[in-house]
C-alpha positions as CSV (number, residue, x, y, z in Angstrom):
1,X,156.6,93.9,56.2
2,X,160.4,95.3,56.3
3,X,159.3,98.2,54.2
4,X,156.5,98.9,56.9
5,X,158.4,99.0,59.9
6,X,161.0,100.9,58.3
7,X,158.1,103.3,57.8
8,X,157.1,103.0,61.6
9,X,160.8,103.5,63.1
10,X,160.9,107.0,60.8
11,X,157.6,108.1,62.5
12,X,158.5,107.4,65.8
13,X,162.3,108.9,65.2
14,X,160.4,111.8,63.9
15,X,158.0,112.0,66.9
16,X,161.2,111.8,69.2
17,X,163.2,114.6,67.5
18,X,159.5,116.6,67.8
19,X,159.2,116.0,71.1
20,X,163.0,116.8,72.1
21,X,162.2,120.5,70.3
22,X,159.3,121.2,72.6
23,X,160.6,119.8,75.7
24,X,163.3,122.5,74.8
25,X,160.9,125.0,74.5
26,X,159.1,124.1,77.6
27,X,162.4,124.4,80.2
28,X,163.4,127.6,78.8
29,X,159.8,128.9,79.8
30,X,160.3,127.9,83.1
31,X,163.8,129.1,83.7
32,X,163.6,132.7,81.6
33,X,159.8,133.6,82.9
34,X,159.5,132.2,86.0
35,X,162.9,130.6,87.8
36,X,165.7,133.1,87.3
37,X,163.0,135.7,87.7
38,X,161.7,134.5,90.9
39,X,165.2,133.2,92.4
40,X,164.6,129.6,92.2
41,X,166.8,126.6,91.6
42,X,165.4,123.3,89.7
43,X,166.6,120.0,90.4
44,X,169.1,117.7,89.5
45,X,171.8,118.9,87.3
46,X,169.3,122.2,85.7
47,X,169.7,122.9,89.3
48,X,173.6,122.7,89.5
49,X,173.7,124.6,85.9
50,X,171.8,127.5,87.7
51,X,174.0,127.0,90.7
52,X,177.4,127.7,89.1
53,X,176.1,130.4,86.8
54,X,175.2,132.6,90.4
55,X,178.2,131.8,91.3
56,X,180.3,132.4,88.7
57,X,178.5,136.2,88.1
58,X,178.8,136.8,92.1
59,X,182.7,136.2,92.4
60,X,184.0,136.8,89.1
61,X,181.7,139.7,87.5
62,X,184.6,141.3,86.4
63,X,186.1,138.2,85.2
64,X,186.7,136.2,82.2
65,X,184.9,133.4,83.6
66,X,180.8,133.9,82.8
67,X,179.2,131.0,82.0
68,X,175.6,130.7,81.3
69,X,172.8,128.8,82.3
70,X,172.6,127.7,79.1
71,X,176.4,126.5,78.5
72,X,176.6,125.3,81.8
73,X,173.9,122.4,81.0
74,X,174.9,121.3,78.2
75,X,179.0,121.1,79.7
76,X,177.8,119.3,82.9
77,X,176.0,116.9,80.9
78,X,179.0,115.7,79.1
79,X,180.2,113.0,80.7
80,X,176.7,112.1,81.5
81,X,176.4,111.4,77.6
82,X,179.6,109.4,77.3
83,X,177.9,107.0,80.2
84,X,174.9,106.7,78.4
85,X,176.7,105.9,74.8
86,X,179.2,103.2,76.9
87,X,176.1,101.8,79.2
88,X,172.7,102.2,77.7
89,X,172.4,102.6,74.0
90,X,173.7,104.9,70.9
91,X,169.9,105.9,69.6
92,X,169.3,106.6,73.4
93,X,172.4,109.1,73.5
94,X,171.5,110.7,70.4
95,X,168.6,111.8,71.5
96,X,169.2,112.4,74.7
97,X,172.1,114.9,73.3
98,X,169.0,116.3,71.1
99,X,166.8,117.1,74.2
100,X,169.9,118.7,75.9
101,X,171.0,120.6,72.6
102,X,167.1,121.7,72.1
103,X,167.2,123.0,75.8
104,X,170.1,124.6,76.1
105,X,169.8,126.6,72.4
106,X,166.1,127.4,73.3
107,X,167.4,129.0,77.0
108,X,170.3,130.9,75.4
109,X,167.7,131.9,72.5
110,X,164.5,132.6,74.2
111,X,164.2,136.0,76.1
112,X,164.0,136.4,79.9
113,X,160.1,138.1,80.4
114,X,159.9,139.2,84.2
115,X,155.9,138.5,84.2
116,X,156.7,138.4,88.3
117,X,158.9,138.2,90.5
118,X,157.2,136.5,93.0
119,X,159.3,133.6,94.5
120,X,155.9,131.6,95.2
121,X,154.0,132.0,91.8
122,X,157.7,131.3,89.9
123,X,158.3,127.9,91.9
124,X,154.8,126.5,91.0
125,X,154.5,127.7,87.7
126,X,158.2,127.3,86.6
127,X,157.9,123.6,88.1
128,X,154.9,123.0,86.2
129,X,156.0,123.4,83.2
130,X,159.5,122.2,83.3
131,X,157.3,119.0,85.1
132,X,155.2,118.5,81.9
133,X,157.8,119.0,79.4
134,X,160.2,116.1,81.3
135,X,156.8,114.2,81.6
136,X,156.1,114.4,78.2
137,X,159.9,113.2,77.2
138,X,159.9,110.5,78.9
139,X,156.8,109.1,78.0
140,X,158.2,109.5,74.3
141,X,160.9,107.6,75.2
142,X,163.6,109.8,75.6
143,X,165.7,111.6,78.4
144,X,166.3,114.6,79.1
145,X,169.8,113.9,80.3
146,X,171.2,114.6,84.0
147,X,170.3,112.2,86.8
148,X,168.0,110.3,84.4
149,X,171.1,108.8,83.5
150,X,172.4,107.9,86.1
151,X,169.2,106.5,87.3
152,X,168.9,104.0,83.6
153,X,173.0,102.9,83.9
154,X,172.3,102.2,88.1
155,X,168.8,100.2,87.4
156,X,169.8,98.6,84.5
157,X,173.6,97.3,86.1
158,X,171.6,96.9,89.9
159,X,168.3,96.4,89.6
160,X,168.4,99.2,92.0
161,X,166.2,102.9,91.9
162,X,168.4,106.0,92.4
163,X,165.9,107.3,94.3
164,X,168.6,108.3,97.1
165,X,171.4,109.7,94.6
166,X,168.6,112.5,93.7
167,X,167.1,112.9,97.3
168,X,171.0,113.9,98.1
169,X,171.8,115.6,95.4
170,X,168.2,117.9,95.4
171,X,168.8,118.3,99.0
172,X,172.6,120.0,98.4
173,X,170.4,122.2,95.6
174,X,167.6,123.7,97.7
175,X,170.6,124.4,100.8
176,X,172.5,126.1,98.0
177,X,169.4,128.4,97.4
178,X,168.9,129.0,100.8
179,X,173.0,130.1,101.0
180,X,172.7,132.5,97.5
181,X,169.7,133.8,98.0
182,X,168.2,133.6,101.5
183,X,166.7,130.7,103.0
184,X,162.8,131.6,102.0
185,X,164.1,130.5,98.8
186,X,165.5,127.2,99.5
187,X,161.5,126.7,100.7
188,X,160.2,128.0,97.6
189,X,163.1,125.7,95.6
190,X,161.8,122.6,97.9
191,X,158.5,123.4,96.6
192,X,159.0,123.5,92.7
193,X,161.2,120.7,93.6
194,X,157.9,118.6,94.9
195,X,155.3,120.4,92.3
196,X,158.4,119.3,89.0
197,X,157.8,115.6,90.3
198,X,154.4,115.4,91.2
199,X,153.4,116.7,87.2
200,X,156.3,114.7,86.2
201,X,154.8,111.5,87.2
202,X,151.2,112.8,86.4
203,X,152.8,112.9,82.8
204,X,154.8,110.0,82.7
205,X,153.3,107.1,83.6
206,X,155.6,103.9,82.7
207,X,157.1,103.5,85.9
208,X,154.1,103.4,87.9
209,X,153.0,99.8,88.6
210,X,149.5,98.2,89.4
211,X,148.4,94.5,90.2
212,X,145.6,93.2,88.2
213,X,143.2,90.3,89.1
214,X,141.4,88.8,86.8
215,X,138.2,86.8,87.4
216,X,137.1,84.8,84.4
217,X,135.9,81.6,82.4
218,X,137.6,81.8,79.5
219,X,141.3,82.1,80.8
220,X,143.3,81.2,77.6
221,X,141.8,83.9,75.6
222,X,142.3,86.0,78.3
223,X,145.7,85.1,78.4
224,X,146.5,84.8,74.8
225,X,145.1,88.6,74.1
226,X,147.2,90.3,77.1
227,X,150.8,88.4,76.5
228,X,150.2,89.8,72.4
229,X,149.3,93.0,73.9
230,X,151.8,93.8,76.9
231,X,154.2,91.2,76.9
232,X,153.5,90.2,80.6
233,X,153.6,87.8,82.7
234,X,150.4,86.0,84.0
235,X,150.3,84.0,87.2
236,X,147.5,80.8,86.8
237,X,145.3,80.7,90.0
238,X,143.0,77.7,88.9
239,X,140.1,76.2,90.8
240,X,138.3,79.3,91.7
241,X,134.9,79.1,92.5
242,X,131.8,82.0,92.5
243,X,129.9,82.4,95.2
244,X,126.9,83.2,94.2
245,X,126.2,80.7,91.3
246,X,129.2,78.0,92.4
247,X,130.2,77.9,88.9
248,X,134.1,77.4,88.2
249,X,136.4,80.1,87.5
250,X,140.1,81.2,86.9
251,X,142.0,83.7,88.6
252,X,144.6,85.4,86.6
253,X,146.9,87.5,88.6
254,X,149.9,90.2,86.5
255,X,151.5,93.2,87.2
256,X,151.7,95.9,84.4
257,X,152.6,100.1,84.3
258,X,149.9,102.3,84.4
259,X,151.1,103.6,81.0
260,X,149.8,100.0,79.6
261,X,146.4,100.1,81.1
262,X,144.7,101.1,78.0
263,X,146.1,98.2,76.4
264,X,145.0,96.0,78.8
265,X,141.0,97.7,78.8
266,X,141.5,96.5,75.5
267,X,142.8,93.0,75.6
268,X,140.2,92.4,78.1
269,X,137.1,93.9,76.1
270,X,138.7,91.3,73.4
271,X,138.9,88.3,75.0
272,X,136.5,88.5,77.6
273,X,134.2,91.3,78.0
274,X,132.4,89.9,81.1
275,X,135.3,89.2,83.3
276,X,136.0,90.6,86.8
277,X,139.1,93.2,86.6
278,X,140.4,94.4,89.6
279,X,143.5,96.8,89.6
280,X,145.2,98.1,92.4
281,X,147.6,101.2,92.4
282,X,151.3,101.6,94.2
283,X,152.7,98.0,93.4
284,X,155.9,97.2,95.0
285,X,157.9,95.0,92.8
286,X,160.5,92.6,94.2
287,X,162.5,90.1,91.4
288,X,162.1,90.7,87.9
289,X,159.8,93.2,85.6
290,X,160.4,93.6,82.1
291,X,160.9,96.9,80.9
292,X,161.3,97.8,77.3
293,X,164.7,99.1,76.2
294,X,165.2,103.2,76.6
């Protein structure tokens, strides 16, 4: 049994390190063809990276002082890793360092290809790509660094989002467009901005919660099946009664991630195949909802 979960963890290490190499792949796409092409900043600390480069070339072109793109994310994630090794986890640092590494090599690496320079077509595109490649990270359980960070250290010490933090700190990015460059592009930065998180979360689905309500007659199996499958807590509503046939029922009520609802079509079909599931998106959670370990 060792031997086989030894087997497992090299798999999944494997599958992380993979994953880390096209995610790298994936933001230098978005920020040689289509970002520094169209004049567009990303967010969050990619954002400030392509922030201090412009800078840095505008006042000191003749300068010793020429950072790129590329450098610039990997410096200004630093400290950012130092957090993460003191406050979240060593295997989590490592490969967060891997996914910063991969992207900044790949940026430095892969040539810029003006396909257009349209500010429009570079902020949805760029976005969307960039948007998967996060996405896709996180749902295999790493980070790409920046205010991810900052976000795992604040939730896991608070409790607390740091949804704020990068509303702020996105906000600064897309004025600073609009001062570089003219403020069409801070609009066309806001957008990319929106279109990065929208595919982001269309991606990454672990954080998105839904309330499930279970109608059934055979409640301990039902229970049984989802706590092996999900680990989740199941509220016990007993007494329930059908109105049509009057017969007795349980109701069963849990929250889980919409990243576990496979498991959970699953777990039903299992236990009880003829149960009444209903699931309802946007879940607010107040109090405590385990999460697995980054």
């Amino acid at each position: 049994m060792d031997e086989l979960q030894k087997i497992v963890k090299q798999h999944q290490y494997v599958a992380k390190a993979s994953t880390a190499f096209i995610y790298g792949i994936l933001v230098s796409i978005a920020m040689n063809f289509f970002w520094t092409p169209g004049k567009i900043y990303s967010s969050g600390v990619t954002g400030l990276a392509q922030l201090v480069a412009t800078l840095a070339k505008r006042y000191f072109s003749t300068g010793f002082f020429q950072p790129s793109v590329a450098l610039l994310l990997f410096v200004l994630n630093l400290p950012l890793f130092i957090l993460a090794w003191q406050q979240i986890g060593h295997r989590f640092t490592f490969f967060t360092i891997l996914a910063v590494t991969c992207s900044s090599l790949m940026i430095k690496s892969l040539h810029s290809i003006t396909l257009t320079t349209d500010p429009i077509i570079c902020a949805i595109f760029g976005a969307a790509i960039n948007g998967f490649g996060t996405g896709l990270a996180l749902k295999n359980g790493i980070s790409t660094g920046g205010l991810d960070i900052l976000g795992l250290t604040l939730r896991k010490r608070t409790g607390k989002s740091i949804g704020t933090i990068n509303l702020c700190f996105n906000f600064f990015i897309i004025l600073a467009a609009g001062a570089v460059y003219g403020w069409p592009y801070a609009f066309y930065s806001a957008l990319g901005i929106f279109i990065n998180a929208r595919v982001m979360d269309m991606v990454y689905t672990r954080q998105q919660k839904m309330q499930v309500l279970i109608v059934t007659d055979r409640p301990k199996s039902v229970i049984d099946c989802i706590q092996n499958r999900l680990s989740r807590g199941i509220t016990i509503v007993h007494d329930a009664e059908g109105a049509y046939r009057h017969d007795q029922k349980t109701v069963l009520l849990t929250v889980i991630s919409r990243y576990e609802k496979p498991e959970l079509k699953a777990a039903m079909k299992e236990s009880d195949p003829y149960a009444f599931v209903s699931i309802s998106d946007n879940v607010e959670i107040m109090g405590r909802f385990y999460e697995p370990e980054p």
